[in-house]
N, CA, C and O of each residue as an XYZ file, in Angstrom:
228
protein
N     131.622    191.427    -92.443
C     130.440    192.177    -92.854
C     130.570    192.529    -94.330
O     131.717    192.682    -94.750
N     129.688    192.658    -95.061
C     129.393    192.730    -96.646
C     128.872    193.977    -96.310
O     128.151    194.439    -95.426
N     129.725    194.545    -97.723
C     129.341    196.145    -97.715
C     128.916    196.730    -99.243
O     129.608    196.366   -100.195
N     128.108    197.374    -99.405
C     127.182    197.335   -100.378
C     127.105    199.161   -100.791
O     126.486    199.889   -100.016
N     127.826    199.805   -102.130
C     127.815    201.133   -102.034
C     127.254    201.546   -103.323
O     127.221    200.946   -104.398
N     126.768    202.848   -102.939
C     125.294    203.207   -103.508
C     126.254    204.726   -104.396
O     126.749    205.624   -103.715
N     126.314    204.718   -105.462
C     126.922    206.014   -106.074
C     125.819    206.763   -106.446
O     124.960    206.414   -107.255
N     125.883    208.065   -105.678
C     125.266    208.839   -106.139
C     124.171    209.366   -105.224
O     123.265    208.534   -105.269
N     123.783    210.536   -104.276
C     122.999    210.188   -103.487
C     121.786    211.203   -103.928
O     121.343    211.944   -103.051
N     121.346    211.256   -104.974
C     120.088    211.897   -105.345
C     118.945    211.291   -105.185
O     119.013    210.360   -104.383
N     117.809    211.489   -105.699
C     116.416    210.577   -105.182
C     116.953    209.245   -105.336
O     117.236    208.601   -104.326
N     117.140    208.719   -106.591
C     117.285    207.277   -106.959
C     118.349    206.719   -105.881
O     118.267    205.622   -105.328
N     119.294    207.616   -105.699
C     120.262    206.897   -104.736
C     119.735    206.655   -103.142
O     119.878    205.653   -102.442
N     119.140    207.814   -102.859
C     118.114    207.381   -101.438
C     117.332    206.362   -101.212
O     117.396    205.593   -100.252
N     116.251    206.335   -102.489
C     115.298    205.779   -102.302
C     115.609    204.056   -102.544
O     114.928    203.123   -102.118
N     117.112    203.982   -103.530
C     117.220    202.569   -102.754
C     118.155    202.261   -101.759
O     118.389    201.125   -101.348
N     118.513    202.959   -101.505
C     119.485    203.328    -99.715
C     118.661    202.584    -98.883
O     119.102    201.722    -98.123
N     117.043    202.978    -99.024
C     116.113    203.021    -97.915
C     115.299    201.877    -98.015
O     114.686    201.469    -97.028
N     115.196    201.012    -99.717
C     114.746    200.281   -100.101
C     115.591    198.607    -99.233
O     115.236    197.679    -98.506
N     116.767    199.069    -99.894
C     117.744    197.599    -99.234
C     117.721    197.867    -97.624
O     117.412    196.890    -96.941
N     117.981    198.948    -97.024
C     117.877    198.787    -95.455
C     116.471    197.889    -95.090
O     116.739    197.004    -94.277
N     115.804    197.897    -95.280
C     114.527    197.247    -95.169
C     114.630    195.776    -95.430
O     114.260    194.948    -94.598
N     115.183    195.432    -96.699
C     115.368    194.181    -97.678
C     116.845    193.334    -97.165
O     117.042    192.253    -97.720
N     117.629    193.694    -96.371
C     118.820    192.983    -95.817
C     118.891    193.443    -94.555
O     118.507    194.479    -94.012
N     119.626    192.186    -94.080
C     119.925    191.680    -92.809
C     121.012    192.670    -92.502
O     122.141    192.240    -92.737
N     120.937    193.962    -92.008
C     121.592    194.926    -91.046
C     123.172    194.389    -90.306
O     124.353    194.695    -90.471
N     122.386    193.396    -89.395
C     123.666    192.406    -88.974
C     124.739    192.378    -89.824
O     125.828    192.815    -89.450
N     124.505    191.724    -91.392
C     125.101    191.074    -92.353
C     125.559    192.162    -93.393
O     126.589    191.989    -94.045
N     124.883    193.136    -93.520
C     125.215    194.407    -94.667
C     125.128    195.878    -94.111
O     124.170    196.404    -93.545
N     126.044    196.276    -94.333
C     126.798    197.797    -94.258
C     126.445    198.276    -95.856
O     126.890    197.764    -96.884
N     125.425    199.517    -95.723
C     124.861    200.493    -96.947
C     125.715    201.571    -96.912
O     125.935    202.083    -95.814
N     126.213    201.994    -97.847
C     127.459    203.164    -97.728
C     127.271    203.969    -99.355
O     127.709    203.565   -100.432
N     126.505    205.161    -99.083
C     126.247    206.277   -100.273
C     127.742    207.431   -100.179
O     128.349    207.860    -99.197
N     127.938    207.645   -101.615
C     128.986    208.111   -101.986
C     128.117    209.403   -102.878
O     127.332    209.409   -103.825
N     128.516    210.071   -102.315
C     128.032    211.557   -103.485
C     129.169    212.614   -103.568
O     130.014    212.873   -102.710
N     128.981    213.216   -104.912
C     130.475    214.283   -104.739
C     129.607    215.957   -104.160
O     130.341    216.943   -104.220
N     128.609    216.117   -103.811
C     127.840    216.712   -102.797
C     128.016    216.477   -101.340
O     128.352    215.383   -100.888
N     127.751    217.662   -100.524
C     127.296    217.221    -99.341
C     126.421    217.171    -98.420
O     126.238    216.645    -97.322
N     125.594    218.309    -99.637
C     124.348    218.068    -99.426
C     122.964    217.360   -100.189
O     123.244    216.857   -101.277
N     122.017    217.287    -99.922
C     121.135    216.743   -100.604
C     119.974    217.556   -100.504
O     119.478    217.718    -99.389
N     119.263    218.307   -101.909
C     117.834    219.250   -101.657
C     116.924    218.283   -101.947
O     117.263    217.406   -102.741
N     115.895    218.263   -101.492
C     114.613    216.796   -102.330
C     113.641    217.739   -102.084
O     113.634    218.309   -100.993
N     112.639    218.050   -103.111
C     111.377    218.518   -102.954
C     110.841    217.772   -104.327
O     111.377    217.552   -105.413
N     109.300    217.434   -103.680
C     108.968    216.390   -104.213
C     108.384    217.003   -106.040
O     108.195    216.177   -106.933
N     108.254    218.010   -106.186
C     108.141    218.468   -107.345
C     109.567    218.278   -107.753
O     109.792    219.155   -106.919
N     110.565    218.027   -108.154
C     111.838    217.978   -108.554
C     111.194    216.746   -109.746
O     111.366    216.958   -110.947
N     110.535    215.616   -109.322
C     110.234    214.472   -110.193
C     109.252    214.501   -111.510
O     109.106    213.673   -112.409
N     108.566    215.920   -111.248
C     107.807    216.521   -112.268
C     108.322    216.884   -113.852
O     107.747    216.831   -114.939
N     109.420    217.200   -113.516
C     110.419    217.695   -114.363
C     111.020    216.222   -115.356
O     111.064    216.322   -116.583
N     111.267    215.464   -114.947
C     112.254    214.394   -115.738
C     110.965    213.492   -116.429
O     111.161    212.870   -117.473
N     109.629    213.479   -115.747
C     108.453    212.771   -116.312
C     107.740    213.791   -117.002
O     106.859    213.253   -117.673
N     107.735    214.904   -117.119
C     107.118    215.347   -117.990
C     105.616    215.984   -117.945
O     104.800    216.246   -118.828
N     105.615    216.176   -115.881
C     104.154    216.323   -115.535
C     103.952    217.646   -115.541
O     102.863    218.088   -115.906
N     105.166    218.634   -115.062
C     105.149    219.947   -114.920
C     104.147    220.386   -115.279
O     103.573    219.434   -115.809
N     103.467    221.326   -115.350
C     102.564    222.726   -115.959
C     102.754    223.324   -115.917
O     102.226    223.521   -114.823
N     103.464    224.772   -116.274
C     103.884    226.273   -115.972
C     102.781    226.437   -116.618
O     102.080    225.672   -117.279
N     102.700    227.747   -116.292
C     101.633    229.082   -116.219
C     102.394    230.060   -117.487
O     101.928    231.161   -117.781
């Protein structure tokens, strides 16, 4: 089995976690995320911030 590891498990690291599960053969590839966290917060305003959409009041 081919094993395939994802550093870092913040949005970008999820969202292609979730991208390749879809895009490879399961059978054939083992997805394995590494974070020095153990948790993960996601709220979807978090992405506002790094693009520049924010608005404060």
């Amino acid at each position: 089995m081919k094993r395939l590891i994802i550093l870092g498990a913040g949005t970008a690291g999820t969202m292609m976690a979730n991208h390749l599960q879809h895009e490879l053969d399961t059978n054939e590839w083992e997805i394995q995320i590494i974070d020095e966290r153990v948790e993960h917060h996601y709220q979807p305003g978090y992405l506002f911030l790094p693009f520049d959409i924010y608005q404060g009041s």
